[in-house]
C-alpha positions in Angstrom: 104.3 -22.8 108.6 105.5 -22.7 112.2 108.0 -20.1 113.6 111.7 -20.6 113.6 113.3 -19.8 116.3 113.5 -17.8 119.1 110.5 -18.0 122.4 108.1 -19.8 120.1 110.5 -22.6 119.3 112.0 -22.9 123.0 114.8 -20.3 122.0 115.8 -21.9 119.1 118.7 -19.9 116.7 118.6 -19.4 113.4 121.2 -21.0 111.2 123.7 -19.0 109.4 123.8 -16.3 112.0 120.5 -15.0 110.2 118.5 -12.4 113.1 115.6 -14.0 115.1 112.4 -11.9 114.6 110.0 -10.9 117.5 107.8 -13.3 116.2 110.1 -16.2 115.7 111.1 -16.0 112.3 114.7 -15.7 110.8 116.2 -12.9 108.2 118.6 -10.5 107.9 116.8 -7.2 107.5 116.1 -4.6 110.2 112.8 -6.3 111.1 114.7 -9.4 112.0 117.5 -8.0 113.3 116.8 -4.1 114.6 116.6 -4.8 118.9 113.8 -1.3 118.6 111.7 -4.4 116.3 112.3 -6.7 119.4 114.8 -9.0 118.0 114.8 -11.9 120.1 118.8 -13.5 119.5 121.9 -12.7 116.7 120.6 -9.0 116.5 122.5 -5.9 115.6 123.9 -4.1 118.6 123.6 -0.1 118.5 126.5 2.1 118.9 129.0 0.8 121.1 128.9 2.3 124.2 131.6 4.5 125.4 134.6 3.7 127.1 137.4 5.0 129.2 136.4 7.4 132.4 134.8 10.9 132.0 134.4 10.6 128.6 
């Protein structure tokens, strides 16, 4: 089976907003989706950073 997305595929996206795995393959999991696993595109973003000055 070939990868799905992502560099393998020519930065292909997974349908349904699914995560794109570091090695091209779509889910929904923290291995797909975690940017520490290398998530290549849809991933989950960590906190949000803060906002506003001297916070």
């Amino acid at each position: 089976m070939a990868e799905q997305c992502g560099r393998q595929v020519g930065g292909a996206l997974c349908p349904n907003d699914l995560c794109c795995s570091q090695y091209g393959w779509c889910g929904n999991t923290d291995d797909y989706c975690s940017p520490a696993k290398n998530c290549q595109s849809n991933c989950r973003s960590g906190p949000p950073p803060p906002t506003g000055e001297g916070a």
